[in-house]
Backbone as CSV, one residue per row, in Angstrom:
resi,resn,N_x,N_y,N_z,CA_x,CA_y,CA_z,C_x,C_y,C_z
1,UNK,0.839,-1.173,0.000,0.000,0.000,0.000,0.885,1.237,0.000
2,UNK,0.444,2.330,-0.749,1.334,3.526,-0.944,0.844,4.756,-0.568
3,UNK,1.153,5.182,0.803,0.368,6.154,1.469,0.966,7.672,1.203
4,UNK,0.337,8.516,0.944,0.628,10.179,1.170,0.774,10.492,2.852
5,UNK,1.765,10.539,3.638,1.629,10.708,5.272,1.482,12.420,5.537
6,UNK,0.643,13.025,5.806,0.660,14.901,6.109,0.726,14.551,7.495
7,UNK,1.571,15.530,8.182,2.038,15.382,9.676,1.808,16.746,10.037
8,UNK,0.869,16.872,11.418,0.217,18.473,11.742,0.959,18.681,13.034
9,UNK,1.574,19.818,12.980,2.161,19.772,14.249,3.325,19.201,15.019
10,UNK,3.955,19.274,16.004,4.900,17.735,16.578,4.817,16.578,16.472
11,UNK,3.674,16.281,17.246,3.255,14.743,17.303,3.012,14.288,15.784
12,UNK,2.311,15.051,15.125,2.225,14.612,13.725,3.292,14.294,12.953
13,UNK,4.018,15.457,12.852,5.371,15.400,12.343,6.201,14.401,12.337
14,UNK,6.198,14.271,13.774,7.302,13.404,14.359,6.551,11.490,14.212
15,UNK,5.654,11.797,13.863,4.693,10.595,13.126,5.110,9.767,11.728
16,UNK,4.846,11.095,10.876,5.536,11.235,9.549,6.784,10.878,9.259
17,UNK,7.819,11.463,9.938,8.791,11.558,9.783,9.500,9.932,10.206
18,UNK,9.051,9.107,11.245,8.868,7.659,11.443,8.584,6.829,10.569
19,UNK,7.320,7.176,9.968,7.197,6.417,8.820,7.715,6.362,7.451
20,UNK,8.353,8.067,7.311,8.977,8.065,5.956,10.167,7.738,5.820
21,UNK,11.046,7.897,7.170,12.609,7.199,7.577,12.484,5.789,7.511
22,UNK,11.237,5.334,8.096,11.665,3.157,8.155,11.290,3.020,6.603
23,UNK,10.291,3.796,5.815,10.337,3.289,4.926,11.457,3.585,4.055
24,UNK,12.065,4.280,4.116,13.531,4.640,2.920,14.175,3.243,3.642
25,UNK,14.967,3.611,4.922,15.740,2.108,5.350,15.129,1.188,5.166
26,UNK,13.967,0.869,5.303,13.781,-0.932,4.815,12.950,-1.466,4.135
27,UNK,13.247,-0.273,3.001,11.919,-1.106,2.007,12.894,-0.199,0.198
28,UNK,12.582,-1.766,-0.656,13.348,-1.363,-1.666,12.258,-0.560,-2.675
29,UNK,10.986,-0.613,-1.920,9.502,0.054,-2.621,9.318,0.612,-1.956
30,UNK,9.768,2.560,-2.697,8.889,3.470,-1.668,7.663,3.625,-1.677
31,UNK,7.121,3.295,-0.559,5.564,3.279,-0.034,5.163,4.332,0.753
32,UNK,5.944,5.258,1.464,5.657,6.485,1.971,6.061,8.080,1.262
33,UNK,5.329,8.874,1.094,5.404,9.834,0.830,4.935,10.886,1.866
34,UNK,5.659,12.026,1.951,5.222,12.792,3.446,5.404,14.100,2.965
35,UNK,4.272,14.740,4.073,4.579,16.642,4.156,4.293,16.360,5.580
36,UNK,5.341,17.407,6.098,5.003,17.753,7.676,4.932,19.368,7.606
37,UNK,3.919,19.399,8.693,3.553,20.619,8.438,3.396,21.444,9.821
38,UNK,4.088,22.542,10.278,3.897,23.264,11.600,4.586,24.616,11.499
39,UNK,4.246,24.891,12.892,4.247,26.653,13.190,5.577,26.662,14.351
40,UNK,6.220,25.387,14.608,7.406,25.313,15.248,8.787,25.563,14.326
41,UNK,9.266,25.594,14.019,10.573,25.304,12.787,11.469,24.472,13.441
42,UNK,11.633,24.290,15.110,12.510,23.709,15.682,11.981,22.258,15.762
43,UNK,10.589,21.518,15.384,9.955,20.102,14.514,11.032,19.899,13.674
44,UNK,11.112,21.200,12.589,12.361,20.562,11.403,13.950,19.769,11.842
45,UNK,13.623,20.375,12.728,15.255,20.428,12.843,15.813,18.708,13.658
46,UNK,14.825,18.302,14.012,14.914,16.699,14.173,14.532,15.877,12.849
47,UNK,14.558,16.353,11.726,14.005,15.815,10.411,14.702,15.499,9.481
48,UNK,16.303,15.330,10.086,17.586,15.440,8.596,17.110,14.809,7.418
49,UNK,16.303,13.282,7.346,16.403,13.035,6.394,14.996,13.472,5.379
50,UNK,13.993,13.880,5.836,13.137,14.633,5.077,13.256,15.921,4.477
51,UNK,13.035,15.496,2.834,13.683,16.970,2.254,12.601,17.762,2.497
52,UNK,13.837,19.355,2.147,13.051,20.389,2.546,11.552,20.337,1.414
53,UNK,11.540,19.875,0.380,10.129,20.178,-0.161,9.037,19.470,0.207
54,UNK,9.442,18.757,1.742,8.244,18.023,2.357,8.149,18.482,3.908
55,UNK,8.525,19.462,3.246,8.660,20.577,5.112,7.793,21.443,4.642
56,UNK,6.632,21.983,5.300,5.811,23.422,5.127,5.759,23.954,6.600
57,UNK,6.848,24.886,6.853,6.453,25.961,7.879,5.337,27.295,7.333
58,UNK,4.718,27.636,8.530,3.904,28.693,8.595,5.043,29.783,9.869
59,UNK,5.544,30.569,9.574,5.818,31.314,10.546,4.859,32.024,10.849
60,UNK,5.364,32.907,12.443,3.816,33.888,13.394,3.703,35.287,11.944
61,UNK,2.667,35.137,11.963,2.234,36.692,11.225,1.199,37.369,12.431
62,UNK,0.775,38.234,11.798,-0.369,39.301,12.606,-1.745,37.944,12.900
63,UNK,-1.698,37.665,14.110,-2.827,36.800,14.037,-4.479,37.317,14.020
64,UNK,-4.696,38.684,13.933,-5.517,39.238,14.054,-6.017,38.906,12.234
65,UNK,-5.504,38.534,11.177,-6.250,38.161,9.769,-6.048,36.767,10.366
66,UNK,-7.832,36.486,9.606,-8.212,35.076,9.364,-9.632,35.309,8.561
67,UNK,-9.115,34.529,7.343,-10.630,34.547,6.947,-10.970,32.676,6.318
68,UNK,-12.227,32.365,5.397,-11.800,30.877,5.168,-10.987,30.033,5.153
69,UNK,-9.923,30.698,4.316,-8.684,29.363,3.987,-7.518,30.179,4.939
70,UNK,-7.794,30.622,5.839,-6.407,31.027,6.897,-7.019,30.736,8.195
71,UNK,-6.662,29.912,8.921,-6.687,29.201,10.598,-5.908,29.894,10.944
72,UNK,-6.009,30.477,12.185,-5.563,31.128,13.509,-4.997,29.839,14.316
73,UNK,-3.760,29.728,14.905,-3.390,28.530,15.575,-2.331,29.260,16.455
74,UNK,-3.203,29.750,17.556,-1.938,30.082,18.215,-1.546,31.968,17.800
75,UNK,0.141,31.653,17.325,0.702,33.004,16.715,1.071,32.660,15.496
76,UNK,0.363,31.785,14.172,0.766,32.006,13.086,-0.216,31.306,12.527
77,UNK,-0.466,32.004,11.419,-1.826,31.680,10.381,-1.537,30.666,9.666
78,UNK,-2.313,29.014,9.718,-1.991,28.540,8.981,-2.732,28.900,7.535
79,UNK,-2.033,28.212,6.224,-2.943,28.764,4.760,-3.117,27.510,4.634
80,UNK,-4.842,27.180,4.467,-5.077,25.887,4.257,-4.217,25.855,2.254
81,UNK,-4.937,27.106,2.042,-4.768,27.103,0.122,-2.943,26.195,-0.161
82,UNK,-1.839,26.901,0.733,-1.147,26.877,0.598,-0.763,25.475,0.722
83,UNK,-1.168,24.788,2.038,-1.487,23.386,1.949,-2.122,22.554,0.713
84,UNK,-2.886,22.857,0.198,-3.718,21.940,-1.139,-2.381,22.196,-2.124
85,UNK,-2.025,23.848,-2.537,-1.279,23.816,-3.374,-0.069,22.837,-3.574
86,UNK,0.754,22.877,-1.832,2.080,21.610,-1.371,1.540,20.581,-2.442
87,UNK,-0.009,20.081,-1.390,-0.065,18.773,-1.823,0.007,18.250,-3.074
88,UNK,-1.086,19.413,-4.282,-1.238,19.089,-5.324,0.519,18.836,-6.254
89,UNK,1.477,19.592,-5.887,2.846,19.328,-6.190,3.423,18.236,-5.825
90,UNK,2.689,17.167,-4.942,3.782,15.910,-4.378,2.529,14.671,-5.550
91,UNK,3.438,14.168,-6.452,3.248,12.755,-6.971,2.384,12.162,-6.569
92,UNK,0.964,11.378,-6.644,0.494,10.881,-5.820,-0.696,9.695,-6.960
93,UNK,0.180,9.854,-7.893,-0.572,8.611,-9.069,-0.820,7.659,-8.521
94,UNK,0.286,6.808,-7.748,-0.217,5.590,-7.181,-0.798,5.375,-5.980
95,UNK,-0.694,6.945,-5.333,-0.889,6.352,-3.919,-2.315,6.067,-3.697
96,UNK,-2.341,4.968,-2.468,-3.623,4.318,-1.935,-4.249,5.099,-1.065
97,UNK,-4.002,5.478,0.080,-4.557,6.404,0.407,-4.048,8.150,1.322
98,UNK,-4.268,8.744,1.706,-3.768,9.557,2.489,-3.684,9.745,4.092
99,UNK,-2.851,9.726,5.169,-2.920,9.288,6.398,-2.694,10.888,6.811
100,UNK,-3.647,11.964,7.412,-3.310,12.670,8.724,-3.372,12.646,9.599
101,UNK,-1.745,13.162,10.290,-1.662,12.776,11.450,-1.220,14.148,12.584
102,UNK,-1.539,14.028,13.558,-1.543,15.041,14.415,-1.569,14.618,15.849
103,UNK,-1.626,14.980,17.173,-1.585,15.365,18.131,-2.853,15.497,19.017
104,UNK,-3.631,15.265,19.404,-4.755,15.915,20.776,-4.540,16.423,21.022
105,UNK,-5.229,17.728,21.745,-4.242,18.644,22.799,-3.454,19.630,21.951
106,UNK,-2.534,19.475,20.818,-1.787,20.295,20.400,-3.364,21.459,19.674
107,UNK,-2.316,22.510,19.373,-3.095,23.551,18.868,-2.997,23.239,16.898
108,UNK,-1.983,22.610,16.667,-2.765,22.382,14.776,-3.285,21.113,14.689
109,UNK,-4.059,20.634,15.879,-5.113,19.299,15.407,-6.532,20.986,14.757
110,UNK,-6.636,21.907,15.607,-7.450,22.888,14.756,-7.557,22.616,13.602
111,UNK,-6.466,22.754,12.496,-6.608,22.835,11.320,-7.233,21.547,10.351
112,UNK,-6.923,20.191,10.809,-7.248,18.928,10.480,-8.603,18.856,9.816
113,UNK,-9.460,19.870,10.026,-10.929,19.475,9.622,-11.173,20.289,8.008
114,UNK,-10.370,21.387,8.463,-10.102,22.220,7.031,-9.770,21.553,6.285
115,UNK,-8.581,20.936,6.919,-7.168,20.074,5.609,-7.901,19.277,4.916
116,UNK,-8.568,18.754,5.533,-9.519,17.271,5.072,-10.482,17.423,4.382
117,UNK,-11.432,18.569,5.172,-12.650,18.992,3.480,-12.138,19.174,2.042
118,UNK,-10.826,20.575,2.637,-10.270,20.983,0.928,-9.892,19.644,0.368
119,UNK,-9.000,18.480,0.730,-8.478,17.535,0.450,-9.601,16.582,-0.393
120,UNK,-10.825,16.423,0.368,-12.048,16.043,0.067,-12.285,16.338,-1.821
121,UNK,-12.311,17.692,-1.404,-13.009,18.030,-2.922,-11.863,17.692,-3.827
122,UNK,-10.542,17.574,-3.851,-9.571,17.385,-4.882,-9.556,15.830,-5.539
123,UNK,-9.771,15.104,-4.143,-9.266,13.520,-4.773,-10.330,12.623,-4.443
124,UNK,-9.701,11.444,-4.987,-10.867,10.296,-4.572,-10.442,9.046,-3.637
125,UNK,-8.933,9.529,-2.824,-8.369,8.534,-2.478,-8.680,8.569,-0.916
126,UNK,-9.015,7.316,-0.168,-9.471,7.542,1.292,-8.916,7.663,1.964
127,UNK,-9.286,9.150,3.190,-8.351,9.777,3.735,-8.493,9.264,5.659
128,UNK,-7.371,8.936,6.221,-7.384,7.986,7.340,-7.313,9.045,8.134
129,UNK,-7.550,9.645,9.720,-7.093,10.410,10.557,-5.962,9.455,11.665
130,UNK,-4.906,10.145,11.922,-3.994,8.987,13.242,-3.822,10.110,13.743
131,UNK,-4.457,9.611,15.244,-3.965,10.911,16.441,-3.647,10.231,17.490
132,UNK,-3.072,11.047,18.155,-2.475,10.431,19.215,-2.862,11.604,20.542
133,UNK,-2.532,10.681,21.342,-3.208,11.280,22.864,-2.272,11.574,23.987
134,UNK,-2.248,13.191,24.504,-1.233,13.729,24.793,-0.312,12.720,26.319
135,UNK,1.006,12.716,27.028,1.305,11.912,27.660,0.824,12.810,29.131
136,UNK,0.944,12.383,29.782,1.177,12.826,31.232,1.832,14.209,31.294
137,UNK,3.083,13.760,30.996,3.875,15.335,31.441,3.224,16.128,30.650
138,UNK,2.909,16.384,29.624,2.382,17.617,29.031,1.416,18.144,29.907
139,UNK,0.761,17.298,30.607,-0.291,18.483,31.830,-1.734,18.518,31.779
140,UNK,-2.132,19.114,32.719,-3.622,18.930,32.430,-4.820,19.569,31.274
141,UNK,-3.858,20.788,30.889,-4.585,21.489,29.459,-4.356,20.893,28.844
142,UNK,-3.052,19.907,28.582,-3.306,19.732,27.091,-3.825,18.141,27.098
143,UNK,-4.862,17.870,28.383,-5.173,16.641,28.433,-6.719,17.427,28.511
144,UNK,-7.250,18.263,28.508,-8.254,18.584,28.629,-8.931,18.939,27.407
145,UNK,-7.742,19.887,26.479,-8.107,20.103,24.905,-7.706,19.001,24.034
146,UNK,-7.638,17.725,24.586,-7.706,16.550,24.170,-8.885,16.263,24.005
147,UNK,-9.099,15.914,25.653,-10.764,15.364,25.293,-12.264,16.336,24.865
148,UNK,-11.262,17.612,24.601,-12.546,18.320,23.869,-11.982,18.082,22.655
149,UNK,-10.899,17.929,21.611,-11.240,17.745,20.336,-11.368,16.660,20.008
150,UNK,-11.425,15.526,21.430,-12.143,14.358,20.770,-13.379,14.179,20.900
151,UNK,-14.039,14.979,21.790,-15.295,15.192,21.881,-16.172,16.345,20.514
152,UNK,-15.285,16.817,19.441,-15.571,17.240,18.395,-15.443,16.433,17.022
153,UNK,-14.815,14.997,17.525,-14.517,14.325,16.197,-15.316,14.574,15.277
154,UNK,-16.711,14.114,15.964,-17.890,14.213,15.221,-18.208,15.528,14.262
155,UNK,-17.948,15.856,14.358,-18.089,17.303,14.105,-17.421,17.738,12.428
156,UNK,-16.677,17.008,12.320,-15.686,16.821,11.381,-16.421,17.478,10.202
157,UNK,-16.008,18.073,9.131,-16.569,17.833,7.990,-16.249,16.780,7.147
């Protein structure tokens, strides 16, 4: 199976970036393809072997603009547009399906519902969500805006 991996955030990232490293080392069929995507730049920097054209930073702008295709996350606007555009540039003839992945608790699981509608209208390939659930040390907020954006799954578009 030949997956597109988009990684939102740390946890996402650092998701992505797992799966697109074991697959270069141990597979003579690349089966992973990846974008990681965040408002950290210091995510990149644990990423040597993912090239930069599968890196999309958003640096902080004026967070006071947001309109449809721009999410507020924090201190930097993500561009969903800018996202579709990445994607539509990465190869994806064969792939089976698309895996996003993200974080609970973190602040760009926000964007995930956007990513996924626009994504929606472009292709026909089925798109998986993998999240993961924040640990202990991170604390009680970000165990709390856990179980509220899992209490929004539904919600999804």
């Amino acid at each position: 199976m030949r997956i597109l991996a988009i990684g939102l955030g740390g946890a996402g990232c650092r998701i992505v970036y797992r799966l697109y490293s074991t697959d270069r080392r141990s597979s003579k069929v690349v089966c992973v393809q990846a974008l990681a995507i965040d408002v950290n730049s210091d995510t990149f920097a644990q990423m040597g072997d993912l090239p930069d054209s599968a890196k999309l930073f958003f640096a902080p702008i004026d967070p006071e603009i947001q309109t449809e295709e721009n999410i507020d996350t924090q201190t930097a606007t993500i561009d969903v547009g800018e996202i579709i555009a990445r994607f539509q540039n990465i190869e994806i003839g064969e792939t089976d399906a698309i895996f996003v992945c993200c974080g609970l608790g973190g602040s760009m699981v926000d964007v995930a519902p956007h990513i996924i509608s626009a994504l929606r209208a472009s292709i026909t390939e089925p798109i998986f969500g993998l999240v993961t659930l924040p640990c202990l040390a991170e604390g009680e907020r970000h165990s709390a805006k856990a179980a509220d954006d899992f209490g929004h799954a539904d919600a999804t578009p």
